[in-house]
N, C-alpha and C positions, 0 to 999 in steps of 0.2 A: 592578726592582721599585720600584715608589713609595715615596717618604719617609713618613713619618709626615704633614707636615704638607700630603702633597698628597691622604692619606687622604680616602675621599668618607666621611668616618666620620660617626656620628648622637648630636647632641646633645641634652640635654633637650629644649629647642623644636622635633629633630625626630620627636620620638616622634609615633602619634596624640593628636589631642583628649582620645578618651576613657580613655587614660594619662595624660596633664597631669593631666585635671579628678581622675580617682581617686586619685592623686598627693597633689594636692591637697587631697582632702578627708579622707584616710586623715592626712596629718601632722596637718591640726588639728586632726583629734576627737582625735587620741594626745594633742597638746598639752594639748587639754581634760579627758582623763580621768585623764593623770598629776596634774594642776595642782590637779583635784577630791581624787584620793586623796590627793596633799599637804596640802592645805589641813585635811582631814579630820583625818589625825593628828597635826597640828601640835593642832588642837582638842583631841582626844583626850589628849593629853600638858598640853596647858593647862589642861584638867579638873581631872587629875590632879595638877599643881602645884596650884591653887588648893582643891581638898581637904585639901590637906595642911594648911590655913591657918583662922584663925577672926577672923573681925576686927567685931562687933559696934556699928554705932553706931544712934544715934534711940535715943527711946523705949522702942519696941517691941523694941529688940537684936535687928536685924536684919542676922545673917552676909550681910555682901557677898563676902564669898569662896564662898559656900556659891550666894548668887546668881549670881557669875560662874562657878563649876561649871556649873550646872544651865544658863545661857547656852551656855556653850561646848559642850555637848553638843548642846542645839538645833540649835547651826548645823552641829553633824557631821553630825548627823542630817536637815536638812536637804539637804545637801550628797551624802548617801547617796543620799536619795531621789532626787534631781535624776540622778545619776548611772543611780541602777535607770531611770527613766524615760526618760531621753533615748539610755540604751546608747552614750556614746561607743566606751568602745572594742570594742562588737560592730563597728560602721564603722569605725573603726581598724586591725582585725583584715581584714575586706573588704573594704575598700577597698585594701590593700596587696595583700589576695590578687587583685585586681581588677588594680590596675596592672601588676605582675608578669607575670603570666595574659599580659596588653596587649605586654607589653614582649618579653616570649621566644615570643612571634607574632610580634614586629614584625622580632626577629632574624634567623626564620627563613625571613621573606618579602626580610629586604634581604639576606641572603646566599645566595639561592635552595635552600634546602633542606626537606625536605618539612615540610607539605604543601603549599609552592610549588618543585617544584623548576622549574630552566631552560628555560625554553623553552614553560611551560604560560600559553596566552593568556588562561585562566581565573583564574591567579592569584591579581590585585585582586580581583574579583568575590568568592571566597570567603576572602578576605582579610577583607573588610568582615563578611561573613555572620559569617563566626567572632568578629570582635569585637562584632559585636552580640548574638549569642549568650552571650557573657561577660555583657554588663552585664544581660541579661535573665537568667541564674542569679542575680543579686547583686543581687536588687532593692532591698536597704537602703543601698545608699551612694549617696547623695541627693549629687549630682555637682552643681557649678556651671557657668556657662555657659562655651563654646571655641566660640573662632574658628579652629579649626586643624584642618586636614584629616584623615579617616583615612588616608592617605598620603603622607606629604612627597614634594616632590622629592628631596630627599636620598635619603631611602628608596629613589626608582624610579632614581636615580643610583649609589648602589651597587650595585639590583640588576642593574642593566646595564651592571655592571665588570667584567674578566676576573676568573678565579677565584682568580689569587695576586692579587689588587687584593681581591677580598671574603675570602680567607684573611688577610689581613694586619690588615684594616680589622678583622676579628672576632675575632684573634688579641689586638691591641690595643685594643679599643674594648667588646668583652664579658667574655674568657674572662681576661684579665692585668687589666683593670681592676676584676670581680666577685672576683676572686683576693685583689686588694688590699687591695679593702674588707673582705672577708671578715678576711682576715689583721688589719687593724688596728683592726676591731669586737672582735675574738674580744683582744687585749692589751687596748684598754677596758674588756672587762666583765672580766677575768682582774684587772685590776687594782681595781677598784670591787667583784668581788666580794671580795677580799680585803680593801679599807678598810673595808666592813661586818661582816665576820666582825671583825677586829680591835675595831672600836669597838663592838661586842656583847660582847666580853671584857670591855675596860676599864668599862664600864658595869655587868657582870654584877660583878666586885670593887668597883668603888664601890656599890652595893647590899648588897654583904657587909657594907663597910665601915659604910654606914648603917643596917644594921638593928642591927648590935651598938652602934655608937652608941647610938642609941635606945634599946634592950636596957642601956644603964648607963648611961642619963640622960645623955650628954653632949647630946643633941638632943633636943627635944622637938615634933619634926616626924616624920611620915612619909616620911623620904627613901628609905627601899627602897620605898615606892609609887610615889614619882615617876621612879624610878630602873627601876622593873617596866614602867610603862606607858612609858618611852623606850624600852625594849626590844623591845617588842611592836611599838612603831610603825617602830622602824627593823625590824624581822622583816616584818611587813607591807610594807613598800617594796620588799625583796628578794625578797619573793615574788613582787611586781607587775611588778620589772622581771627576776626568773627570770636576773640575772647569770650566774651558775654553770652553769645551761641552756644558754642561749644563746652562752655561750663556747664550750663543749664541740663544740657543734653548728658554727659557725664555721671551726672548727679543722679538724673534720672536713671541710667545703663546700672548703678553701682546699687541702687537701692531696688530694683527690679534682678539683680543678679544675687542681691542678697534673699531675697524669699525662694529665687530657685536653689540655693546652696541649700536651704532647708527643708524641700522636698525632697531635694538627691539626695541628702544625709539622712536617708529611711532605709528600712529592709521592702528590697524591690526584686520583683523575679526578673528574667530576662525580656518582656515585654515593656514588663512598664518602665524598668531601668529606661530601654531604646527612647518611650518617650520623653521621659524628665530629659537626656540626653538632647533630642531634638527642641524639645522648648526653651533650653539653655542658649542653643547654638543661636534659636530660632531670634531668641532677643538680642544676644552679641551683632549678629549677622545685621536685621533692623537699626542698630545706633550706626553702624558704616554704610548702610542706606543713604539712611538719612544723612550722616554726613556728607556724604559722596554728592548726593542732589543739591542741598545747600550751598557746598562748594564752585558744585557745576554751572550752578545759574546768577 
């Protein structure tokens, strides 16, 4: 059997084009729509400190903390609107459901399993169709330009490797590496959503703490305001980024990806190989479902 590193196995650059470009374009609008909702409640919380405050100069005693409220809001709100109108992460959300789609097609043409299996001189041909058909359901993710084929070499080199050459390549290159990630997305957010729930605590008693303050004159600020609206905005983050969700989901993908590795790691002829192939894909494919819906609504 071949080593690992004589794998004809397929890297980023040998996906299609129209994988890169969706790829692509799905991580920057994420970047752009986390970066907007950041920006947002850092505003929101800066409102809200500066409420807390009175600071009068000129003439006219004219609260500049009262001015820098009403500033800081503008640009949330600002920032809102921009978000409602350009929809990053509606592309965000398609664009990954896009690439995905691209990627567990591409698998199942460079491992020959349906709907390409062995020996069909049709193939490529409806290899292409089908990923054009993809980008024509997802007419919003507004794709940048590729120079890179709907079918690598790479691609037509696996798929015309024997079948413990494409069992192994798939074994390693899909089903152990989606595992992996899976596995150590699902301890990121397991851990992140746990530093959020903690720091929702300590904020929720230093609020206690400040409003009896206040409550017996040791302060004469509003700190359980400012201490309310950090709340809400760290709540709103974890809603955005669904921690807790998305663990869960992970966990589940990682240990459902583990019992197909050990199906696929059988002696299988060319049929049954095709279906372990598609029940693999079948469960990858279903966790970006579900995410995508989740996200959506």
């Amino acid at each position: 059997m071949a080593t690992t590193d004589q794998l004809p196995n397929l890297d980023h650059g040998d996906y299609p084009g129209l994988f890169q470009a969706a790829d692509a374009a799905s991580l920057h609008q994420q970047r752009s729509y986390l970066r907007g909702v950041r920006f947002r409640l850092v505003l929101t919380v800066a409102a809200a400190v500066l409420a807390a405050f009175t600071l009068r100069i000129g003439g006219a005693g004219i609260d500049v903390f009262a001015l820098g409220t009403a500033l800081a809001f503008v640009g949330a709100m600002v920032i809102q609107l921009a978000l409602v109108g350009s929809r990053p992460d509606q592309v965000w959300y398609e664009g990954r459901a896009l690439a995905e789609s691209v990627k567990t097609l591409t698998w199942r043409y460079a491992v020959a399993a349906q709907p390409f299996p062995a020996g069909d001189e049709q193939a490529d041909v409806e290899f292409v169709k089908r990923i054009q058909a993809m980008h024509r359901d997802l007419p919003n993710v507004h794709l940048g330009p590729t120079t890179a084929p709907p079918i690598s070499e790479r691609m037509r080199e696996l798929r015309a490797a024997p079948l413990a050459v494409r069992k192994e390549a798939y074994l390693t290159g899909r089903v152990l590496d989606q595992q992996d990630w899976y596995a150590t997305k699902a301890v990121y957010h397991q851990q992140r959503a746990r530093i959020y729930r903690t720091t929702m605590l300590v904020m929720e008693v230093v609020g206690v703490a400040g409003a009896l303050a206040k409550a017996t004159g040791v302060v004469d600020f509003d700190l359980a305001g400012i201490v309310a609206a950090m709340v809400s905005a760290v709540a709103a983050w974890t809603a955005t980024r669904q921690h807790t969700a998305t663990a869960t989901a992970y966990v589940v993908a990682s240990h459902e990806l583990g019992v197909i590795r050990d199906l696929i790691d059988r002696d299988l002829d060319e049929q049954q190989w095709s279906a372990a192939v598609v029940d693999a894909e079948s469960a990858i494919s279903r966790e970006h479902t579900m995410w995508h819906a989740n996200r959506a609504h």
